[in-house]
C-alpha positions as CSV (number, residue, x, y, z in Angstrom):
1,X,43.0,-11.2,-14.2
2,X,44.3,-13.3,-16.8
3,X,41.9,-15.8,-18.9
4,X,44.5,-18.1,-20.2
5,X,43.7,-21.0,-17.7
6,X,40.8,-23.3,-19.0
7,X,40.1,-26.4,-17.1
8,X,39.8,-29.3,-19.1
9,X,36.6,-30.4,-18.5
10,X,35.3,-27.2,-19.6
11,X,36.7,-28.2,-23.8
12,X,34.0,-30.9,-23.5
13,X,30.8,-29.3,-23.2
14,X,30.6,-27.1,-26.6
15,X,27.5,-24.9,-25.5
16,X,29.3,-21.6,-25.2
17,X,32.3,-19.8,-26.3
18,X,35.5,-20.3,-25.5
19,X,36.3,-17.2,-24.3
20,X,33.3,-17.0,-22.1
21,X,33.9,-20.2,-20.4
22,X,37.9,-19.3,-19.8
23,X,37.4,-16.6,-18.1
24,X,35.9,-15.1,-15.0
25,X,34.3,-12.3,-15.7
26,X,34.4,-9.1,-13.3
27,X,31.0,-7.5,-12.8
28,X,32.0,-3.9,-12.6
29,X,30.0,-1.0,-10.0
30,X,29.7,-3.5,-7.0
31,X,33.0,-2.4,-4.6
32,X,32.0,-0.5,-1.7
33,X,34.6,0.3,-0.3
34,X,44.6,-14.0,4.9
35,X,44.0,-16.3,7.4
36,X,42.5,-20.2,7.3
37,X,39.8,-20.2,8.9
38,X,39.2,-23.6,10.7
39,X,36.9,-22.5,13.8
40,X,33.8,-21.3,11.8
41,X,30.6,-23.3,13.1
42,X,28.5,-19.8,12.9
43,X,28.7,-17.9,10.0
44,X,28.3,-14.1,10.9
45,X,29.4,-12.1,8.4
46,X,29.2,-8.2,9.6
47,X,32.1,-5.8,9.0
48,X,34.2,-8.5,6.6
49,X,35.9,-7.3,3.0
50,X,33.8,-9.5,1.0
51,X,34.4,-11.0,-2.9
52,X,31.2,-12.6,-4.9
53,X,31.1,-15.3,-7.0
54,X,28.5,-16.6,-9.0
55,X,28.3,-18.9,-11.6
56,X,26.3,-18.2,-14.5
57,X,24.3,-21.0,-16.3
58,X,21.3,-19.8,-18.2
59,X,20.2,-16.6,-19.4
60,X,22.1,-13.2,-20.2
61,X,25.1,-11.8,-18.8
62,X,22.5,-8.8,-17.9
63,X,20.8,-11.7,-15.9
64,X,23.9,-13.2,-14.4
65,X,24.9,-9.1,-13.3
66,X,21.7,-8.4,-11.9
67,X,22.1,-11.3,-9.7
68,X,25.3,-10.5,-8.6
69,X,24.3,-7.0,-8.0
70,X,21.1,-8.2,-5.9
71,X,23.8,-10.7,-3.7
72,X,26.1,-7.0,-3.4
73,X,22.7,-5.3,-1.8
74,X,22.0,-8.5,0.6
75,X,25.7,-8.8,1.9
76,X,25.4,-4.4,2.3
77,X,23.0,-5.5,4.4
78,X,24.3,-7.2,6.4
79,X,26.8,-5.1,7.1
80,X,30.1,-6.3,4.8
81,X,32.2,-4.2,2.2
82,X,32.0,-5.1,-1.4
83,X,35.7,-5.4,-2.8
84,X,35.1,-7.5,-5.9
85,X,32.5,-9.2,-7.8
86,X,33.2,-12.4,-10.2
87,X,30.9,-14.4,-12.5
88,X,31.7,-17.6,-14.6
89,X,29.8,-19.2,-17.5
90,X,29.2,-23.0,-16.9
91,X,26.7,-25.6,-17.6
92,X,26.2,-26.4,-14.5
93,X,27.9,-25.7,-11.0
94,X,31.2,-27.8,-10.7
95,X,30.1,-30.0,-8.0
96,X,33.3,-29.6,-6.0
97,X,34.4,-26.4,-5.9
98,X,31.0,-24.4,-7.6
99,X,33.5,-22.8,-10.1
100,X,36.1,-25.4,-10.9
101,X,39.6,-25.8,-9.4
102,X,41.4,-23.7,-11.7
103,X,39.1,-20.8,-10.9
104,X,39.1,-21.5,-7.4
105,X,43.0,-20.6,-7.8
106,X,41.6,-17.9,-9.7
107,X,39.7,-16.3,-6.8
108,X,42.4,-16.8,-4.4
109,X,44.2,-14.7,-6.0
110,X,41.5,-12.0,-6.3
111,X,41.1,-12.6,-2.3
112,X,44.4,-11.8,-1.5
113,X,44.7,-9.3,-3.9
114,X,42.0,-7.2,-1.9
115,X,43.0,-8.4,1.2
116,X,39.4,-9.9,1.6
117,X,38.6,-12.3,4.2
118,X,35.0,-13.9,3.1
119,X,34.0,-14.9,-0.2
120,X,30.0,-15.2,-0.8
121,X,28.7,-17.5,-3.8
122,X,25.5,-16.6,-5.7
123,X,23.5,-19.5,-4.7
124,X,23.3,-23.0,-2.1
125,X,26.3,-24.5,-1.8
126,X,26.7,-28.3,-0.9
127,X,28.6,-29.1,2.8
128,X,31.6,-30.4,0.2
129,X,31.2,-27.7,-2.2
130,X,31.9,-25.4,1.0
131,X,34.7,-27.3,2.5
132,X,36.8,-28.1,-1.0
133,X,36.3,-23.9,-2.0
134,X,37.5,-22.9,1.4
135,X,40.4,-25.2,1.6
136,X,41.4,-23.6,-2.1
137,X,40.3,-19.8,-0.8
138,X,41.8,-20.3,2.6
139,X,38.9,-17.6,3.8
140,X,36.3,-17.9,4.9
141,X,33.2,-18.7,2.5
142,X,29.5,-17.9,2.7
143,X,26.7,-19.0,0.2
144,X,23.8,-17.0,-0.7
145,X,21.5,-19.1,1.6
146,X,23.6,-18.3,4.9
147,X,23.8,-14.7,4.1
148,X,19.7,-14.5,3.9
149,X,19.3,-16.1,7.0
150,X,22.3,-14.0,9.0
151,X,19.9,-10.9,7.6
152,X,17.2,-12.1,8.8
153,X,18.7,-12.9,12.3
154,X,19.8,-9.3,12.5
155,X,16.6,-8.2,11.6
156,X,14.3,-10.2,14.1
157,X,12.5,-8.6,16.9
158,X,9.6,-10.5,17.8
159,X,9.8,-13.6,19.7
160,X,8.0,-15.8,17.3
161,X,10.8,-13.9,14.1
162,X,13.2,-14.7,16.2
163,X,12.1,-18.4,16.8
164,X,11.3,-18.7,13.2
165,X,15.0,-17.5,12.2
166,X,16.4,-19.6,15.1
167,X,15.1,-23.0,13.4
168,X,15.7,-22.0,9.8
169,X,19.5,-21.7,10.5
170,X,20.0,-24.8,12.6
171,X,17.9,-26.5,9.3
172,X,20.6,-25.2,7.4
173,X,23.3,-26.1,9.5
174,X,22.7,-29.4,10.8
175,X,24.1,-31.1,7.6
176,X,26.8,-29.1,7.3
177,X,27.8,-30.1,10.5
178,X,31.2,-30.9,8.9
179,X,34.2,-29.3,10.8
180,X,34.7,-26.0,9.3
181,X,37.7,-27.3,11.5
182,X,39.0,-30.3,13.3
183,X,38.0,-29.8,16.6
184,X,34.3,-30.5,15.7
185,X,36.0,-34.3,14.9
186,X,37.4,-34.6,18.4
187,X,36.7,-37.0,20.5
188,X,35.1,-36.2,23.8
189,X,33.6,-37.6,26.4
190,X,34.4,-41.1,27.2
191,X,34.6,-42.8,30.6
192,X,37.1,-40.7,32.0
193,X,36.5,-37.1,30.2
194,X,35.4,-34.0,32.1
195,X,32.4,-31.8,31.3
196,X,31.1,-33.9,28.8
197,X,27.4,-33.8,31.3
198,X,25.3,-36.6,31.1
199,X,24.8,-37.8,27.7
200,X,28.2,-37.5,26.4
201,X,30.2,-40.1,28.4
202,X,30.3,-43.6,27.6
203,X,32.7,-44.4,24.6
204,X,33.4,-41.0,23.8
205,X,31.2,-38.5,21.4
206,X,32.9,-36.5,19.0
207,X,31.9,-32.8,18.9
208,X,30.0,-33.0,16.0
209,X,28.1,-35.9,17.7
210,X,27.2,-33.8,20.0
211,X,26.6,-30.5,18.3
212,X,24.1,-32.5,15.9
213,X,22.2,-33.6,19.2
214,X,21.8,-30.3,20.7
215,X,20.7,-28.8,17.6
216,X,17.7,-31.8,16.9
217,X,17.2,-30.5,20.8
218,X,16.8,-26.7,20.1
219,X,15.1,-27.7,16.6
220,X,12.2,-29.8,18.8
221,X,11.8,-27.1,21.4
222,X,11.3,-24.4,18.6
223,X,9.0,-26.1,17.3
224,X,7.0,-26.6,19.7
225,X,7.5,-22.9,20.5
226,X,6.3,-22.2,17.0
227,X,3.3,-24.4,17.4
228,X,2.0,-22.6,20.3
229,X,2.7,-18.9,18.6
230,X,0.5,-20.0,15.7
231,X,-2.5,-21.5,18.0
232,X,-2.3,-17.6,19.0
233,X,-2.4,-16.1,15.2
234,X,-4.8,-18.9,14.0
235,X,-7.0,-17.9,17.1
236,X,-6.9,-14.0,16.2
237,X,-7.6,-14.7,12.3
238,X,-10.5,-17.0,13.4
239,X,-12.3,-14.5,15.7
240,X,-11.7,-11.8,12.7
241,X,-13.0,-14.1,10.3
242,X,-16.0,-14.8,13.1
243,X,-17.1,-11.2,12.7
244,X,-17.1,-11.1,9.4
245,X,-13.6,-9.1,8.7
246,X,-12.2,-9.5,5.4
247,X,-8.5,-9.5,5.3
248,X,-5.9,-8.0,2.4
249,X,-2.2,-9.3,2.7
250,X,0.3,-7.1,1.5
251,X,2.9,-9.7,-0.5
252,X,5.9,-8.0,-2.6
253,X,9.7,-8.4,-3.4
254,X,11.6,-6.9,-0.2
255,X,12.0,-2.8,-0.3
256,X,9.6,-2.8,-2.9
257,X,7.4,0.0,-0.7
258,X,5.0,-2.6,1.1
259,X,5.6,-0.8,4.9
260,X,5.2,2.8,3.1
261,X,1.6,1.6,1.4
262,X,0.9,0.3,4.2
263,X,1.1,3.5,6.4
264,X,-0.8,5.1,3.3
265,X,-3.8,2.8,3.3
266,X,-4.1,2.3,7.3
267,X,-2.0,5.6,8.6
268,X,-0.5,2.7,10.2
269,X,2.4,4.6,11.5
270,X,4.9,2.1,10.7
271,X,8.4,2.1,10.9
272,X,9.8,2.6,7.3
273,X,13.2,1.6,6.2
274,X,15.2,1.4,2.7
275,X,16.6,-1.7,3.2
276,X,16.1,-5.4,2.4
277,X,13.8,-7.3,5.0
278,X,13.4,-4.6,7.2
279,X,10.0,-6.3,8.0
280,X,10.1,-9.7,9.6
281,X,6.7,-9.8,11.5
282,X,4.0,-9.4,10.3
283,X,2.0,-6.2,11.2
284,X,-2.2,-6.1,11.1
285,X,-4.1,-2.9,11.2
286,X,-7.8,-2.7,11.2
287,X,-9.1,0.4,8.7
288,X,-12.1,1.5,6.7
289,X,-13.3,1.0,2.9
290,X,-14.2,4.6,1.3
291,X,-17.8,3.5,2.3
292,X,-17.0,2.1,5.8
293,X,-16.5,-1.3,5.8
294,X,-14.1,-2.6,7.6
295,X,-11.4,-4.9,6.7
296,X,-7.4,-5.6,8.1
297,X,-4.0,-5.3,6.6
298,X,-1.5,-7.1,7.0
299,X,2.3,-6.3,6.2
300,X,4.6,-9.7,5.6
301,X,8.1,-10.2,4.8
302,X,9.7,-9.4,1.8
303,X,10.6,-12.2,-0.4
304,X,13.5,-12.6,-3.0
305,X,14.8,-14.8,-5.7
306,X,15.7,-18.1,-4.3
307,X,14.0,-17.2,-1.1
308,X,15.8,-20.4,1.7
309,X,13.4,-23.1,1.6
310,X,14.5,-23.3,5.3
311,X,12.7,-19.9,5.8
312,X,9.8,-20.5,3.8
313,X,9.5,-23.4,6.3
314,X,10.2,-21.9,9.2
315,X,7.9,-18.6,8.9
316,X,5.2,-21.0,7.2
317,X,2.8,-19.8,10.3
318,X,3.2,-16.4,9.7
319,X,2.9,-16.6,5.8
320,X,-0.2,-17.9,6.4
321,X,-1.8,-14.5,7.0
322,X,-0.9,-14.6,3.2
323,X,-2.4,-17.5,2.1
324,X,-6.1,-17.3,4.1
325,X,-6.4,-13.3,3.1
326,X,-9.5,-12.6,0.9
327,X,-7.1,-10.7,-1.3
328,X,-3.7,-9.6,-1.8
329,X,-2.2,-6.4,-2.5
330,X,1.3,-7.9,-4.8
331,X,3.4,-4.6,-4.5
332,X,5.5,-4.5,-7.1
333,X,8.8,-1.5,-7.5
334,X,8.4,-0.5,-10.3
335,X,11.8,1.7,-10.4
336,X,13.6,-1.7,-10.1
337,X,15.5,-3.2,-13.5
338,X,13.6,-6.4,-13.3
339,X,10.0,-5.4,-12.2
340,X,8.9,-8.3,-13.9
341,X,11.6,-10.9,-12.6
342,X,10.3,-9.8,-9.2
343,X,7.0,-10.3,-10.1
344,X,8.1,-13.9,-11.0
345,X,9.6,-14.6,-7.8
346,X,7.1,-13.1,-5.6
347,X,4.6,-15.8,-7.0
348,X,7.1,-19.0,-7.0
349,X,6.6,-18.3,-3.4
350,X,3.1,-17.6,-3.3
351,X,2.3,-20.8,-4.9
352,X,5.0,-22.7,-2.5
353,X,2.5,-21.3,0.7
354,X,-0.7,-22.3,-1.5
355,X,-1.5,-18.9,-1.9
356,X,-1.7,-18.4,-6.0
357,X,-5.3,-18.7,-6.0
358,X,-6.6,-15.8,-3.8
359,X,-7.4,-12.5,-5.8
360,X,-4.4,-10.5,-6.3
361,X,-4.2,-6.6,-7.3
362,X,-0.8,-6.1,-8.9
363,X,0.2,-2.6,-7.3
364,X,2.8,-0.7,-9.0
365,X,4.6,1.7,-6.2
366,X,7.6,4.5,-7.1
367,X,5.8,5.6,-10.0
368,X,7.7,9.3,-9.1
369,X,11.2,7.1,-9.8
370,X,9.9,4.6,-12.7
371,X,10.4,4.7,-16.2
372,X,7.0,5.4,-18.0
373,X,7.7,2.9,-20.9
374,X,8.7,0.4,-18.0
375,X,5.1,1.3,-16.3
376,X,3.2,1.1,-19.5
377,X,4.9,-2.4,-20.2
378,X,3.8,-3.4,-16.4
379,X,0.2,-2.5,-17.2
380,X,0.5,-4.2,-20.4
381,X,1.6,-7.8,-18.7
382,X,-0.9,-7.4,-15.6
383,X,-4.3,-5.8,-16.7
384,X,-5.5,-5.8,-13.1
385,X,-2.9,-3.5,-11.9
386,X,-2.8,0.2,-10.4
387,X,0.0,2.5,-10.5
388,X,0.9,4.2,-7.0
389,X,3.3,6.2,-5.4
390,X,3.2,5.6,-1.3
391,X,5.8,8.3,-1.3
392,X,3.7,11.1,-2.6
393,X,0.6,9.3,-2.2
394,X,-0.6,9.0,-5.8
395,X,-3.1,6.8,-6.7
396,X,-3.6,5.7,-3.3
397,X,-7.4,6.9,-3.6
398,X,-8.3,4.8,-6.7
399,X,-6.0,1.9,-4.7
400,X,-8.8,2.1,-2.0
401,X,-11.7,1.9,-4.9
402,X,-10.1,-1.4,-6.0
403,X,-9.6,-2.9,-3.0
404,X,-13.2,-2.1,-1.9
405,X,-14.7,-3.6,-5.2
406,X,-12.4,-7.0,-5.0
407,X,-13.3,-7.6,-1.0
408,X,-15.4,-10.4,-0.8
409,X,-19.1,-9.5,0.1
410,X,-20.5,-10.8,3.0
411,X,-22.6,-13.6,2.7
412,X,-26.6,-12.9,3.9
413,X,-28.8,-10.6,2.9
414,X,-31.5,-8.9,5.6
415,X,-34.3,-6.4,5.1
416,X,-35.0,-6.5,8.6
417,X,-37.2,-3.6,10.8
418,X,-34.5,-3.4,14.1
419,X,-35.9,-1.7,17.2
420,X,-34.2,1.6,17.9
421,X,-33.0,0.0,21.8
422,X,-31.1,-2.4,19.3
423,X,-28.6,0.7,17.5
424,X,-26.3,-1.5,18.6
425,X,-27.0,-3.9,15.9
426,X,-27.4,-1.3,13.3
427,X,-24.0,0.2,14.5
428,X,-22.2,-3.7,13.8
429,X,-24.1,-3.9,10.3
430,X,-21.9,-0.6,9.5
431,X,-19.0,-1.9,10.6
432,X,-19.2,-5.8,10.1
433,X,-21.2,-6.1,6.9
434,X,-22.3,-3.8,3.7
435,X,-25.2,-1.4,4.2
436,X,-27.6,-0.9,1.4
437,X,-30.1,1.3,2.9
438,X,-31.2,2.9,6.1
439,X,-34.9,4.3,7.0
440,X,-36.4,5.6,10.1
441,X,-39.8,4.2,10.6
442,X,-42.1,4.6,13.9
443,X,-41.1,1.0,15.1
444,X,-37.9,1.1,13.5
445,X,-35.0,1.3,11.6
446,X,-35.3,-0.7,8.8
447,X,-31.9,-1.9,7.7
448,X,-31.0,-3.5,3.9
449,X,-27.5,-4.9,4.6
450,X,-24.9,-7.8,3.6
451,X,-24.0,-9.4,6.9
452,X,-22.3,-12.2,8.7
453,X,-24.4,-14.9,9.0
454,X,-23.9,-15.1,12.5
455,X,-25.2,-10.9,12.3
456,X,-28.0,-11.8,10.3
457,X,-29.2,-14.3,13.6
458,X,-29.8,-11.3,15.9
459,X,-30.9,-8.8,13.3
460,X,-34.0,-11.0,12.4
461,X,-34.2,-12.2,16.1
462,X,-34.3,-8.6,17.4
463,X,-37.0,-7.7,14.6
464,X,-39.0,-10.9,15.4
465,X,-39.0,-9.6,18.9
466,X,-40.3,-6.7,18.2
467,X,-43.6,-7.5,15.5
């Protein structure tokens, strides 16, 4: 690709070299592997010959590649073949194009060159940023946003994921309700149309008129869907919480190992996959302390850099197993070249669901693929951390010795002589609250414990009963 073109406006700004801001620059070990498009309203983008473009305004190149190479890994995901991979150096996004017309000629070329028929761009694209690069492209093009939510839709299974996913995209769609072709400007309806239904007669509606009204529709009705889904979850946490369960959420950048420790820590038995936001719903598993106390764990979903705001929205009920946990378990892959720019994200998002203040236990997982010095740097940066391997299961056992000491203790104290009829009491102190001590007297066992308040009423009830 030649970097003789320079577009004018980019001889004004002065921040960076020439040379970098002439050029876009090909990011090498991505490739895995034309027609306008005018009828596009959704976006799937499985089994397409795909180029990237991103536009690089801050940071290293090394940053700007390690993007690119992160938007590569979402679009394998969802099931399209890397061909190319561009970057360009600029202030700021052009706001019509994203790279500037001259490059957008640029990347035409590169498109038919390949023979590509989607371009993706490393971050949100504006409705005209989106119409003015496709009209240069003359493919289709996709935006980092989109491709995250098209994963996710894949990936859905439950009934509330899927509703979740459902309103995130039309959130993201409804103003971009812009054509991607004329017919959405149409008119239709009117007096004398056919099908239009009731509702779409009278002077005439234009298809995008009408798509924007059945989307607010579907966008009501989910969430009022959602609504009732999270009266459900809010109703299972409370009745935990009633008993006196402490909860751990297991938070981390996606494939970072947070199924696989989860299966270590519970035996779990869940499904474990290496790929990005393979877990959507959240699953909760009741399991013991070393010393038998009893807590749940809950796997979420992975989160990324520049995680949709639409989808932090949207799955705001089901992050909340996140935010209310007594602690959190922040797995962190410590094979990954930018273990600490995931920790970064992971807690941009955290903070978004009010979750930044609940104790946190960095846990460093792949320790049989990471880089010692990386490791040792890790430990350095976050002193309450542990180094684990879920793979080969070391350091799983002093995992469980930190997550015992951090779980919040229950709240009353009892030295309380129960009546041996009443084992069943004794048996809920094991399992609900902390035992200190246990001795078998004639009238008695007498029980030193950390209970549940609510515990703590029948224990000294049941011992008042029986004096």
């Amino acid at each position: 690709m030649t970097d003789s073109f320079i577009d004018a406006d980019e001889l004004t700004t002065g921040e960076f070299e020439l040379s970098d801001r002439a050029a876009l620059r090909r990011v090498g070990g991505l490739s895995t592997e034309l027609t306008d498009v005018t009828e596009v309203e959704y976006r799937q983008i499985r089994l397409e010959r795909v180029v990237l473009v991103g536009v690089w305004t801050e940071g290293t190149v090394l940053d700007a590649e390690r993007s690119l190479a992160e938007l590569a890994r979402l679009a394998e995901t969802a099931g399209s073949v890397i061909v190319d991979g561009l970057i360009q150096r600029r202030d700021r996004p052009d706001p019509a194009t994203y790279i500037g017309s001259g490059k957008a000629k640029e990347l035409r070329d590169v498109v038919i060159e390949h023979g590509a028929d989607t371009v993706i761009a490393d971050g949100e694209l504006t409705p005209g940023q989106l119409r003015q690069l496709e009209d240069v492209v003359k493919v289709k093009v996709v935006d980092r946003t989109w491709l995250i939510l098209d994963i996710f839709a894949q990936h859905a299974r439950s009934r509330e994921g899927k509703a979740q996913v459902s309103l995130a995209q039309m959130q993201y769609l409804l103003p971009r309700l812009r054509g991607w072709g004329e017919s959405l400007s149409r008119q239709g309806g009117g007096a004398g149309g056919s099908g239009g239904g009731v509702g779409t007669r009278g002077p005439g509606e234009t298809k995008i008129e009408t798509d924007r009204r059945r989307i607010n529709t579907s966008m009501a009705k989910l969430r009022r869907d959602i609504k009732e889904m999270k009266t459900a979850r809010d109703t299972q946490r409370a009745d935990r919480r009633r008993h006196g369960v402490p909860s751990v959420a297991i938070a981390g950048y996606t494939n970072a190992g947070k199924s696989s420790l989860l299966n270590c820590v519970t035996g779990a038995g869940v499904l474990v996959e290496d790929s990005l936001f393979a877990t959507l719903d959240p699953t909760v598993r009741r399991t013991h302390t070393p010393t038998g106390r009893e807590y749940t764990v809950t796997d979420t979903v992975g989160f990324v850099r520049h995680l949709p705001h639409q989808l932090v929205e949207a799955f705001r009920s089901t992050l909340e197993e996140v935010s209310e946990s007594d602690l959190i378990l922040h797995v962190v892959d410590g094979s990954d070249d930018d273990p600490e720019g995931q920790i970064t994200a992971v807690r941009e998002v955290l903070a978004e669901i009010g979750a930044q203040h609940v104790p946190e236990i960095i846990v460093i997982n792949k320790a049989d693929a990471a880089d010692p010095e990386t490791i040792a740097r890790l430990q350095r940066r976050e002193p309450h951390s542990i180094v684990v391997s879920a793979k080969t299961g070391a350091g799983i056992e002093q995992l469980l010795g930190m997550i015992e000491h951090d779980l919040p203790r229950s709240a009353v104290e009892v030295d309380v002589v129960v009546p041996y009829e009443r084992g069943d009491l004794v048996a809920r102190a094991h399992k609900d609250g902390e035992v200190l001590g246990v001795d078998h007297t004639e009238s008695g066992t007498r029980l030193k414990a950390r209970v549940p308040q609510s515990l703590a009423t029948e224990l000294e009830a049941a011992a008042a009963s029986a004096s």
